[in-house]
C-alpha positions as CSV (number, residue, x, y, z in Angstrom):
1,X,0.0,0.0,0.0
2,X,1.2,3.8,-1.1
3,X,0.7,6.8,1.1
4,X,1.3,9.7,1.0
5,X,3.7,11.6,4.2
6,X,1.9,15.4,4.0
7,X,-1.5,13.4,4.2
8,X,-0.4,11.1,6.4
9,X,0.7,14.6,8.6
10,X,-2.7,16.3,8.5
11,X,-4.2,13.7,10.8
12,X,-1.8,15.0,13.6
13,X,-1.9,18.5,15.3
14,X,2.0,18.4,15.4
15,X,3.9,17.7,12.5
16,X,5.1,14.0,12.2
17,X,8.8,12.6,12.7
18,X,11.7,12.9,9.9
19,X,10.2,10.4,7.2
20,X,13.1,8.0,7.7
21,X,12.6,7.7,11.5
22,X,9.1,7.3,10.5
23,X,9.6,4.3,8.3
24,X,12.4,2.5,10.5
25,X,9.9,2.8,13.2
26,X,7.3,1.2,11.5
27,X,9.2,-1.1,10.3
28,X,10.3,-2.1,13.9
29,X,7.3,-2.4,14.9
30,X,4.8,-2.8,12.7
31,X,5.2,-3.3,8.7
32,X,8.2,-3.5,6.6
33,X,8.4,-0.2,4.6
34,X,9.2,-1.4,1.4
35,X,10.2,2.2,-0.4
36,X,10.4,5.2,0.3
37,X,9.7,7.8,-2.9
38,X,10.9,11.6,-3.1
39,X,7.5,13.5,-4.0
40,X,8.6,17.1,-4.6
41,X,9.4,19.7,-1.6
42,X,9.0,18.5,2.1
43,X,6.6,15.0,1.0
44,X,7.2,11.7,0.1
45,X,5.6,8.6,-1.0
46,X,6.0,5.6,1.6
47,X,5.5,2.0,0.1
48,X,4.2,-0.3,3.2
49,X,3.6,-3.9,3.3
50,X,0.3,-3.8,5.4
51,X,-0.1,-7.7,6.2
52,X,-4.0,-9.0,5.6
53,X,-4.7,-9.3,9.0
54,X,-4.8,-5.8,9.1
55,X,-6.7,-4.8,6.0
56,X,-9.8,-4.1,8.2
57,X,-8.5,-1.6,10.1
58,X,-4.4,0.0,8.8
59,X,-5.2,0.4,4.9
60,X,-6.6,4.1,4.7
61,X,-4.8,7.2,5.6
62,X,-6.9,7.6,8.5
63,X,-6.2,3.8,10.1
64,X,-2.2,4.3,9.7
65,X,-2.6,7.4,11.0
66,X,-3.7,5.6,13.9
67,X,-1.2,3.0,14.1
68,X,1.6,6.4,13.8
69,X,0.1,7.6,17.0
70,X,0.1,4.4,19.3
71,X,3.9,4.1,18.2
72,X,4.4,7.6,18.7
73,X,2.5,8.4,22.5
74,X,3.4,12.4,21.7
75,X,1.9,12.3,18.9
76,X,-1.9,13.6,19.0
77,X,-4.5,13.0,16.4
78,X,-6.7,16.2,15.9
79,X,-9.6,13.7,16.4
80,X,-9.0,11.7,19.4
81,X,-10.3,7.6,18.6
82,X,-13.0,6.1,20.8
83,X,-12.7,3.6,22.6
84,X,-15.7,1.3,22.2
85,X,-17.8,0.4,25.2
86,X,-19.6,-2.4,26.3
87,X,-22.3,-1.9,23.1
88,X,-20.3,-1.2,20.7
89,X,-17.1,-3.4,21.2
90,X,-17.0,-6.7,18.8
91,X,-15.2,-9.0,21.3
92,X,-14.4,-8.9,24.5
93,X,-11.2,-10.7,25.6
94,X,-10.9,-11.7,29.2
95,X,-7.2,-11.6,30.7
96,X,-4.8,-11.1,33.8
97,X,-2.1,-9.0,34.1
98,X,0.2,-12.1,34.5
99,X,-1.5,-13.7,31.5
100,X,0.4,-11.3,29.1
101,X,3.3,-10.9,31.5
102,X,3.8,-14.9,31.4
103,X,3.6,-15.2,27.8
104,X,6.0,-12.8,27.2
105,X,8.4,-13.3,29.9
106,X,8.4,-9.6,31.0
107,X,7.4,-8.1,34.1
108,X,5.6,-5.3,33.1
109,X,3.2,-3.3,35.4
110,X,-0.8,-3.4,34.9
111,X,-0.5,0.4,34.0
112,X,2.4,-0.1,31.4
113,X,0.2,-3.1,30.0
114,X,-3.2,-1.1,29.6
115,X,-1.9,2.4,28.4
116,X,-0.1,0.3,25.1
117,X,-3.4,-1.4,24.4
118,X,-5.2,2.1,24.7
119,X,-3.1,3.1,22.1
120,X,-4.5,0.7,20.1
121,X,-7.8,1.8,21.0
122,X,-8.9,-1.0,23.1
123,X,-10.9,-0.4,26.3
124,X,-9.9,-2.1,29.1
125,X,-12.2,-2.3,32.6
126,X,-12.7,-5.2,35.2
127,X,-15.0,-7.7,36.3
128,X,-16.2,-8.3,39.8
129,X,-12.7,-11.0,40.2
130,X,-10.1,-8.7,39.3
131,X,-9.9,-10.1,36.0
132,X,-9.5,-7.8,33.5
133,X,-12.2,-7.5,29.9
134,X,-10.6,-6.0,27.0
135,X,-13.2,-4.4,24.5
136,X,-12.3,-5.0,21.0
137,X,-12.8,-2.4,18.4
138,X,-15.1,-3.2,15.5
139,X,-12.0,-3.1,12.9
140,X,-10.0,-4.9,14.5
141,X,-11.1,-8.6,13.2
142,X,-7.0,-9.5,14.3
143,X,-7.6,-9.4,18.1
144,X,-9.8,-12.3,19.6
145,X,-7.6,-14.1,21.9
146,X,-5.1,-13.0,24.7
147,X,-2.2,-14.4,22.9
148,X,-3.5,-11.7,20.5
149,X,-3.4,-8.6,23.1
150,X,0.1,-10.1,24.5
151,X,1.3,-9.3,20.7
152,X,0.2,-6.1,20.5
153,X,1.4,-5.0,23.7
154,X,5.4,-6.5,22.8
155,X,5.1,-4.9,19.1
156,X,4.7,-1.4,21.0
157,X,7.2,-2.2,23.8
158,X,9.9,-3.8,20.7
159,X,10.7,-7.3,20.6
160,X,14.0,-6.2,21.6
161,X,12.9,-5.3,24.9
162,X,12.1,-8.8,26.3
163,X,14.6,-10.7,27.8
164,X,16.0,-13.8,26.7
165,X,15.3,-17.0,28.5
166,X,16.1,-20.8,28.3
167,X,13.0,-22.4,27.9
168,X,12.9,-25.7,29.9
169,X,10.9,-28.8,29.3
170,X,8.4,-29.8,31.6
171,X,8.5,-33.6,31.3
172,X,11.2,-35.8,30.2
173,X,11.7,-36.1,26.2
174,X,12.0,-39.1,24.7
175,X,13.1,-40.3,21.2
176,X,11.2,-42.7,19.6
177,X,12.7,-46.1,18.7
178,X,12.8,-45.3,14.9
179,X,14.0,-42.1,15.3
180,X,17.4,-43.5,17.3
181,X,17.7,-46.2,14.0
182,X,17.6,-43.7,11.6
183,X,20.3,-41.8,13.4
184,X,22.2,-45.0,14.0
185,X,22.0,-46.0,10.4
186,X,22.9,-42.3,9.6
187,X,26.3,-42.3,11.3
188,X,26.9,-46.4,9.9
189,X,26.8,-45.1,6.5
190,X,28.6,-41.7,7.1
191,X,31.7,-44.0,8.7
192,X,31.2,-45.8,5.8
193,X,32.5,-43.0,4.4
194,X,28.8,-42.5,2.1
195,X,27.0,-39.5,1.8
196,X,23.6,-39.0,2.7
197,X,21.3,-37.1,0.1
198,X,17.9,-36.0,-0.2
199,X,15.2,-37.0,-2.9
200,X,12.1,-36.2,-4.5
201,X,9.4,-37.3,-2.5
202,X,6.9,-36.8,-6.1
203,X,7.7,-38.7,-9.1
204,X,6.2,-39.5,-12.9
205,X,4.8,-43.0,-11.6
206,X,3.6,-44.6,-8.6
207,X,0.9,-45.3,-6.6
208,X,-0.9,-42.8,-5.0
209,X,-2.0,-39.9,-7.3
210,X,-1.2,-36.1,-6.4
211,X,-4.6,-35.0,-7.2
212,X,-3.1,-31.1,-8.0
213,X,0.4,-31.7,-9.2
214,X,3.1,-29.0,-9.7
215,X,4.0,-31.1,-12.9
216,X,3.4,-33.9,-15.2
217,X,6.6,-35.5,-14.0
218,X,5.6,-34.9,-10.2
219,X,2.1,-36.4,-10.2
220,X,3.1,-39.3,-8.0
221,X,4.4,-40.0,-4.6
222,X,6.7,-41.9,-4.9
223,X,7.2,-45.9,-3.9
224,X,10.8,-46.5,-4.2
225,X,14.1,-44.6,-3.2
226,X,15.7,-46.3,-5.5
227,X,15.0,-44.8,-8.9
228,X,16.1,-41.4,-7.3
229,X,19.2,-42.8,-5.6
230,X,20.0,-44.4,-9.7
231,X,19.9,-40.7,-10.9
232,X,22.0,-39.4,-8.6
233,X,24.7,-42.2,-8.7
234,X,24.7,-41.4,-12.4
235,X,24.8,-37.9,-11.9
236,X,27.7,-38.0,-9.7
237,X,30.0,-40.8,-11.9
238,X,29.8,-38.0,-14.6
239,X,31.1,-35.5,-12.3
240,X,34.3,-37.1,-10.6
241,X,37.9,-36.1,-11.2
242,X,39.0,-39.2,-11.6
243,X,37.6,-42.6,-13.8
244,X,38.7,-44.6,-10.4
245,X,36.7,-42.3,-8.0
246,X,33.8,-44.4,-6.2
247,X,30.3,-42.9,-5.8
248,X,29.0,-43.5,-1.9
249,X,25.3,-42.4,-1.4
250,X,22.6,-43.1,0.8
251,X,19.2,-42.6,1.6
252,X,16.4,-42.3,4.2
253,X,13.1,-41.3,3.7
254,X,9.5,-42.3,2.9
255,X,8.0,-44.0,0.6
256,X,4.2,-44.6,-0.1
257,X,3.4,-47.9,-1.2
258,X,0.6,-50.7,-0.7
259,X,-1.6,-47.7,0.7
260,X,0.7,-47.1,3.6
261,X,3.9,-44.8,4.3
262,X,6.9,-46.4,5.4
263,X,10.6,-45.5,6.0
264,X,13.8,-46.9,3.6
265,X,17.0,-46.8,3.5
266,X,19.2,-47.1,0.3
267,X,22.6,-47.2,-0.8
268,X,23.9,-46.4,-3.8
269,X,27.5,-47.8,-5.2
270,X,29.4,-46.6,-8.4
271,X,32.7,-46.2,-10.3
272,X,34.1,-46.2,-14.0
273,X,37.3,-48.0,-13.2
274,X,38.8,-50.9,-12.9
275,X,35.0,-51.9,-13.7
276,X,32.1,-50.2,-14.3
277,X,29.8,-50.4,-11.6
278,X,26.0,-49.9,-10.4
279,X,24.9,-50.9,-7.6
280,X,21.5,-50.1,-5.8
281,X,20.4,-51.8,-2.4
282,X,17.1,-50.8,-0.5
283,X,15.7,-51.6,2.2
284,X,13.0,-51.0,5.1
285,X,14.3,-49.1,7.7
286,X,13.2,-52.0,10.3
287,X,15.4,-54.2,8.7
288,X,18.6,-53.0,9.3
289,X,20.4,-53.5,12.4
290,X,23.0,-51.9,14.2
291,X,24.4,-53.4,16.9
292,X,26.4,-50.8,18.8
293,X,24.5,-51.4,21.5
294,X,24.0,-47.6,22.4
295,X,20.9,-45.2,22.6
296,X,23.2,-41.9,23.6
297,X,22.8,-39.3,20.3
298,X,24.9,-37.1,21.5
299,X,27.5,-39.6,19.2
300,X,25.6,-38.2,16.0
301,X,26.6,-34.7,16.6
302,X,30.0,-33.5,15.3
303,X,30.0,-29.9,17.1
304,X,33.7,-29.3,14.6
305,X,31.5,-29.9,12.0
306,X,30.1,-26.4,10.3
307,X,27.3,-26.4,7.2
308,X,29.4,-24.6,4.2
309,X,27.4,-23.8,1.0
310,X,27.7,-24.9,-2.3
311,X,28.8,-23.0,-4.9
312,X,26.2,-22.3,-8.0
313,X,29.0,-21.8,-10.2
314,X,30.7,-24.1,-12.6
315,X,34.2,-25.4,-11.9
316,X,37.2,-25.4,-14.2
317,X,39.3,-28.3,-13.6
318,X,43.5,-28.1,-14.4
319,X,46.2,-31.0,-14.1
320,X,49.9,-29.6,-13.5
321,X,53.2,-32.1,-14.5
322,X,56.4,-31.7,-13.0
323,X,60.1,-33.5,-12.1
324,X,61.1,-32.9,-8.8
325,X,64.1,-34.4,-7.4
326,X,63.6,-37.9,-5.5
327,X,63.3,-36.7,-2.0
328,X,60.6,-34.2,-2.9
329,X,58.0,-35.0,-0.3
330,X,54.2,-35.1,-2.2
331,X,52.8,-33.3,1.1
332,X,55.1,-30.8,1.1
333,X,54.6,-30.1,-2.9
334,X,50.6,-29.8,-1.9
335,X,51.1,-27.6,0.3
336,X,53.0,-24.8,-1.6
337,X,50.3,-25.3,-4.4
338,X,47.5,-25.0,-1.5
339,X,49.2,-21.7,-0.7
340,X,49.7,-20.2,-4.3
341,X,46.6,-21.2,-6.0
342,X,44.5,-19.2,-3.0
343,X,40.6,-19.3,-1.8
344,X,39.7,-20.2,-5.5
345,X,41.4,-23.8,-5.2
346,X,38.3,-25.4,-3.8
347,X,39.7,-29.3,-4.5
348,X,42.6,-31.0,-4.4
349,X,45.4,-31.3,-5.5
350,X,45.0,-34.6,-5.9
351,X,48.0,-37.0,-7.0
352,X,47.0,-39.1,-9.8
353,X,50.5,-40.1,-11.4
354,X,53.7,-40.7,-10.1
355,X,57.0,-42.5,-10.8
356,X,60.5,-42.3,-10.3
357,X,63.2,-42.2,-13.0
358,X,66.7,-41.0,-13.5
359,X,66.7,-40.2,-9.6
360,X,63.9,-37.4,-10.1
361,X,59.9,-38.2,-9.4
362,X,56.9,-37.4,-11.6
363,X,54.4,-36.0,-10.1
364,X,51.0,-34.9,-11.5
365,X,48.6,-33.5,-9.6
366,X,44.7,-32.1,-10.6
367,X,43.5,-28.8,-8.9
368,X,39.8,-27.6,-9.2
369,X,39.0,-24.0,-9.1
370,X,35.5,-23.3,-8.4
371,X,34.1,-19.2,-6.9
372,X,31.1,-18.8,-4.7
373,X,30.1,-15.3,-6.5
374,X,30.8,-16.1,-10.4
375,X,31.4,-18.0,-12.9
376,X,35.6,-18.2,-13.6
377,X,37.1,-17.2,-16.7
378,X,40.1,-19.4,-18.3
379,X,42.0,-16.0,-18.2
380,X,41.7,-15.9,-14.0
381,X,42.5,-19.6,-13.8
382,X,45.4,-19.3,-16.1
383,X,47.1,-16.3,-14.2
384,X,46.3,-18.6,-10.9
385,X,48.5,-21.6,-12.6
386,X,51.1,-19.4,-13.9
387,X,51.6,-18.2,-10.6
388,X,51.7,-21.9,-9.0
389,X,54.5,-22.8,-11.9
390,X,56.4,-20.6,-11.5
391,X,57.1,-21.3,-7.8
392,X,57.6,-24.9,-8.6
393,X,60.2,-23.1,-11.1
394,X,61.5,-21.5,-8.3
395,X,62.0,-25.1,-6.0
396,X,64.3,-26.4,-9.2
397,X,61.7,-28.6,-10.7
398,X,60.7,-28.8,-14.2
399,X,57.5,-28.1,-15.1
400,X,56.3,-30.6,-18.2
């Protein structure tokens, strides 16, 4: 929704805050401002993403003009809002002051609590218990439970206002036996040295029928992991550095078949050399059996281990020759590569020939170079492996 700042302005008797504090606080604390647009001399126009639950009430001048004021308690509206009464109100919502407090982990006071839901324009009074009745405007279709009030009171007071606390659980948690499996099958195959992958749970054939696919080809829920665990070992065999590379995958997930859902686990094995090989085993997840005798899962969590993204961007791949006298040490030649090719060397190098003759050593190692933010040019790779030959240069080896 557009609107406009001098309009916005003539609602108030004073004029309104610098158009940027304006928007960050509203953005704070109640709608993202998308945009804001120079209009001519002293106006703009202010792009805000007024959420649906609020289209009853916050999508005319006059409502936002509202919402400016109960952000901004100095700020008075030439028409004061009424509060609706007992005849009038749409809803009333019953509460205690510890009801909101509790929810929201503050401590605020009862006054602090009912002046921020005046400013919304709700009435507050109290029954004959102490409890207290919230009247509900009639535009306000949003508020109709407490949890509902207890927002609007922490949107006014800023989320970053309430304190952070450890949330503890009440009664003891416990895993269910098919969810300690999957994580013992999980860490099998990982020391295994596979990796795990997700599929497709909605496929060209099966089945059970989507009844509003996405696609033609995902019509289906799927009955088998294998098909998708076929792909990918395909995908992958076209993809290595080397011919003698093996492929390691495995899976666990669902699979909807004989009018019930139950949960798989497949491998998938292949490599181009010596032999070409496929191999494809699946399995229900009951099945398999671990015997390591353990329950404790704090063994499937590697806290060294960090998440790092995958780059979008194709790789160049380059293989660098060399004769370096017999002693040369292989680690110590991948280490000065390591250090000349830079952040851009995202694998290897890996040693893929090697033999002696004439007391010297072949080696030949293959480096990929692979950016998170583009896609590499020959030229930038090139300059990278001139750099990393002429330090070998440098060492007394020869280059081939």
């Amino acid at each position: 929704m557009r609107f406009i700042y001098k309009e916005l302005e003539s609602y108030f008797a004073e004029p309104l805050p610098a158009v940027q504090d304006l928007a960050d606080t509203l953005t704070m604390h109640a709608w993202e401002v998308e945009e804001v647009i120079p209009k001519g001399e002293g106006d703009w126009e202010m792009e805000i993403k007024i959420l649906p639950d609020r289209a009853g009430d916050a999508k005319t001048p006059l409502g936002l003009a509202r919402e400016i004021s109960a952000l901004f308690p100095n700020l008075k509206l030439k028409e004061a809002p009424v509060l609706p009464d007992k005849e009038t109100a749409r809803a009333e919502i019953i509460f205690t002051i510890d009801n909101i407090n509790n929810l929201l982990g503050t401590n605020l006071t009862e006054e602090k609590i009912i002046d921020f839901l005046k400013r919304e324009r709700i009435q507050i009074l109290k029954d004959s218990e102490s409890n207290l009745i919230a009247l509900i405007p009639a535009d306000r279709q949003d508020l109709n439970i407490k949890e509902d009030l207890a927002d609007e009171v922490v949107r006014l007071l800023g989320y970053d206002q309430v304190p952070t606390k450890i949330l503890k659980a009440d009664i003891e948690v416990k895993h269910s036996q098919t969810f300690i499996l999957a994580n013992k099958v999980r860490l099998f195959f990982a020391s295994q040295g596979y990796v795990e992958i997700y599929g497709y749970t909605f496929t060209n054939r099966g089945e059970l029928e989507v009844e509003k696919p996405l696609s033609s080809d995902k019509a289906y829920l799927r009955d088998n992991l294998s098909d998708g665990m076929k792909k990918a070992v395909e995908y992958n065999l076209g993809r290595v550095l080397f011919d003698t590379d093996e492929v390691k995958l495995f899976e666990i997930g669902n699979v909807f078949v004989g009018g019930s859902e139950e949960i798989r686990v497949v491998t998938g094995f292949g490599c181009k050399k010596p032999k070409p090989r496929l191999e494809i085993v699946e399995k229900k997840l009951t099945e398999i059996e671990i015997k390591d005798g353990t329950e404790n899962l704090d063994q499937f969590v590697n806290p060294d281990v960090h998440y790092q993204a995958v780059s979008i961007y194709p790789r160049i791949i380059r293989d660098i020759a060399f004769w370096a006298p017999a002693e040369t040490k292989k680690e110590e030649v991948i280490e000065l590569i390591k250090k000349e090719a830079g952040n851009l060397l995202t694998e290897g190098p890996v040693l893929f020939d090697e033999f002696a003759k004439d007391n010297q050593t072949s080696f030949a190692f293959r480096l990929v170079f692979q950016s998170y933010e583009k896609t590499l040019q020959d030229i930038e790779v090139n300059e990278i492996m001139e750099k990393v030959t002429e330090v070998l240069k440098q060492k007394g080896f020869t280059v081939r």
